[in-house]
Backbone as a chain_set.jsonl record, in Angstrom:
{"seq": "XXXXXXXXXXXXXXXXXXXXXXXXXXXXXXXXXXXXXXXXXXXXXXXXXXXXXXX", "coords": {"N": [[-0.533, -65.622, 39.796], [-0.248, -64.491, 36.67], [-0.78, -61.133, 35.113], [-0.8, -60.984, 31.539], [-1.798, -59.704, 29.794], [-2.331, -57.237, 27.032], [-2.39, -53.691, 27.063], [-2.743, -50.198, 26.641], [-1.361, -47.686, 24.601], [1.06, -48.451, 23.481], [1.262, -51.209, 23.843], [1.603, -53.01, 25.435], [2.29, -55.212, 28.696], [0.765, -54.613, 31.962], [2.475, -52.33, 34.137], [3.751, -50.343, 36.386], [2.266, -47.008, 37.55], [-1.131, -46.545, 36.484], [-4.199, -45.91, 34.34], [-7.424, -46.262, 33.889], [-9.888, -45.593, 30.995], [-12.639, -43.941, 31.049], [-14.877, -44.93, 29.203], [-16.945, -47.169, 28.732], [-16.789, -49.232, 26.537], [-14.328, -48.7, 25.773], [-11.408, -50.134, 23.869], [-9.185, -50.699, 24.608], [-8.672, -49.969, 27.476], [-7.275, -49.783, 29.849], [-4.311, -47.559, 30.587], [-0.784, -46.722, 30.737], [0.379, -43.972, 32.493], [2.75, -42.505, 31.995], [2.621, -43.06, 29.033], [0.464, -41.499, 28.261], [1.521, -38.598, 28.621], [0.71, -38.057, 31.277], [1.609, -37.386, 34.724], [0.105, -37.515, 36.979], [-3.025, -38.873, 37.973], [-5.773, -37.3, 36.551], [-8.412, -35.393, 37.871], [-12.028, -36.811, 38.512], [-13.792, -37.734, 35.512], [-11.806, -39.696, 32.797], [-11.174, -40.051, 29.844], [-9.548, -41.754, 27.207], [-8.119, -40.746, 24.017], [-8.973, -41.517, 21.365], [-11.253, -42.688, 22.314], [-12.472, -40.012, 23.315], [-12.584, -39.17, 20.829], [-15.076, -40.746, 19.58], [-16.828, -39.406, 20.906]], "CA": [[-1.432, -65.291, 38.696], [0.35, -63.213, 36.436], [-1.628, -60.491, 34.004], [0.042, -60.651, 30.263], [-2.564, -58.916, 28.739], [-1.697, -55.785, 26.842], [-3.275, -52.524, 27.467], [-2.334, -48.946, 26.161], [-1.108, -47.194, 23.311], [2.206, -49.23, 23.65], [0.526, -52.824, 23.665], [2.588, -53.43, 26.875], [1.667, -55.532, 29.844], [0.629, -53.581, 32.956], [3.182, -51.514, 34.774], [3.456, -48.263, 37.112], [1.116, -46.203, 37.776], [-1.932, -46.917, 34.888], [-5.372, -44.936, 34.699], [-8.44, -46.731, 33.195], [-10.36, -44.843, 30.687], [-13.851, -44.362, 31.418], [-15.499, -45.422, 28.236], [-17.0, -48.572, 29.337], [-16.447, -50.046, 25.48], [-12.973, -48.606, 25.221], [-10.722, -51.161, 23.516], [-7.459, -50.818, 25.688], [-8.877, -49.671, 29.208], [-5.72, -49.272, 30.67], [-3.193, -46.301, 29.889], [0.268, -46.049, 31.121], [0.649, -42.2, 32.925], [3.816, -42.173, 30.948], [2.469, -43.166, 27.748], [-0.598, -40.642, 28.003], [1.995, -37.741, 29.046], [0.278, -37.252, 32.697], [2.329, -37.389, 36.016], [-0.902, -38.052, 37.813], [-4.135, -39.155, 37.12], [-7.111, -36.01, 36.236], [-9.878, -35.752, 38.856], [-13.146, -36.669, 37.47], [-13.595, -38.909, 34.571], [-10.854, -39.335, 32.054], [-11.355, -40.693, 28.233], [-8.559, -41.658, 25.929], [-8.113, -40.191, 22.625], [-10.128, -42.966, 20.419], [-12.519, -42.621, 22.768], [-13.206, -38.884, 23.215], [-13.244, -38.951, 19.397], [-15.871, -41.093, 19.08], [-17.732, -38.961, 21.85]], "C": [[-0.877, -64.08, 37.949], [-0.654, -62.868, 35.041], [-0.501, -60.305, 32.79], [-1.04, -60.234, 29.16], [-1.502, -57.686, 28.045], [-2.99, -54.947, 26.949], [-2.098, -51.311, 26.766], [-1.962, -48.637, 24.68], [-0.069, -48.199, 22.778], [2.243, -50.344, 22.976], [1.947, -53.222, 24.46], [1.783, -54.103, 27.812], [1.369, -54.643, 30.81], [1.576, -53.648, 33.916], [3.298, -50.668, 35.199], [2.005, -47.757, 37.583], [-0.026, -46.218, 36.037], [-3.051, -45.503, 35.552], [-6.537, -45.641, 33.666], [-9.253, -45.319, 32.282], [-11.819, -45.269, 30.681], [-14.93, -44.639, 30.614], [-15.533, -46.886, 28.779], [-16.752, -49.729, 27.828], [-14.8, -49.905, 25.262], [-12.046, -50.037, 25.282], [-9.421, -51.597, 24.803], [-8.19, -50.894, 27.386], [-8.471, -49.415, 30.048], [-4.884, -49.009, 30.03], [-2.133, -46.743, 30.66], [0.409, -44.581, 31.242], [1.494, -41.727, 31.765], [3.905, -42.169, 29.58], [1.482, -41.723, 26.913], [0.395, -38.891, 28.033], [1.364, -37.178, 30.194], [1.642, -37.828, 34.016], [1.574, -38.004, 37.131], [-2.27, -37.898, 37.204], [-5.356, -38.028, 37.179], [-8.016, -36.287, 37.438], [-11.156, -35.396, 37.753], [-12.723, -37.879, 36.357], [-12.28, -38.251, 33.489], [-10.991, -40.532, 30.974], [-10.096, -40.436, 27.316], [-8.903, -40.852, 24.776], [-8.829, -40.702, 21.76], [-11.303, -42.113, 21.213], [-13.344, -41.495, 22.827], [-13.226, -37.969, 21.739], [-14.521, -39.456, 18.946], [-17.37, -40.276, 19.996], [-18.595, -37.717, 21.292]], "O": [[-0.954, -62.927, 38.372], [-1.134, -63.664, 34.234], [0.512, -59.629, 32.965], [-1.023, -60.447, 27.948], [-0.367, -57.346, 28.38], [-4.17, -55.298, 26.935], [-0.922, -51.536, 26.476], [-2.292, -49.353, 23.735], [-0.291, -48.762, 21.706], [2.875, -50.618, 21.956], [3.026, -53.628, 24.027], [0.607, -53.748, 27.894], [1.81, -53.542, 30.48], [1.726, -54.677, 34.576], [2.951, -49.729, 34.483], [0.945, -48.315, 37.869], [0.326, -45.967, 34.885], [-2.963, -44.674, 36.458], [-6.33, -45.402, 32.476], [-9.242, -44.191, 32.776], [-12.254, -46.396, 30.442], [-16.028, -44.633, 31.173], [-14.591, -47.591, 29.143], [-16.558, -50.927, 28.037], [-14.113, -50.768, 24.717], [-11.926, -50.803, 26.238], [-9.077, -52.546, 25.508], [-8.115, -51.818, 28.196], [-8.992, -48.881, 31.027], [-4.463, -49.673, 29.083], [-2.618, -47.375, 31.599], [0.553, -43.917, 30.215], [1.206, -40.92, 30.882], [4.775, -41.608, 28.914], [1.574, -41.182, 25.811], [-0.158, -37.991, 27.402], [1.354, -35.951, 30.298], [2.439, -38.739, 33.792], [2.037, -38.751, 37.994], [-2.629, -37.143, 36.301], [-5.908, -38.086, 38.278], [-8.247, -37.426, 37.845], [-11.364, -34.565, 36.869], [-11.754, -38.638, 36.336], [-11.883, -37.097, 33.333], [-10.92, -41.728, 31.254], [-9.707, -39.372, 26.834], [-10.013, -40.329, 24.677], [-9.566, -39.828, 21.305], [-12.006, -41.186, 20.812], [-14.546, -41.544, 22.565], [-13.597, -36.823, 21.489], [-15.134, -38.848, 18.069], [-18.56, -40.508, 19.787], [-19.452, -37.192, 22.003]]}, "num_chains": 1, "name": "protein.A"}
């Protein structure tokens, strides 16, 4: 069962280490670490950019 969605800023399939953003409407839902510039994922909730604009 392979996932060929896209997700992230990218519009890449899912790879690596990801991090959901916790906007339950957010469009994408899944980041790439590497795309967002993290190493590892925030403790606590974590909202994309879109999203903690519209917040």
């Amino acid at each position: 069962d392979v996932d060929d969605r896209k997700y992230c800023y990218c519009d890449r399939t899912s790879f690596g280490e990801m991090i959901a953003c916790d906007d339950n409407s957010c469009e994408r839902e899944w980041f790439h670490l590497s795309c967002i510039a993290l190493v590892a994922p925030p403790k606590g909730s974590w909202y994309c950019d879109t999203c903690q604009q519209k917040r």
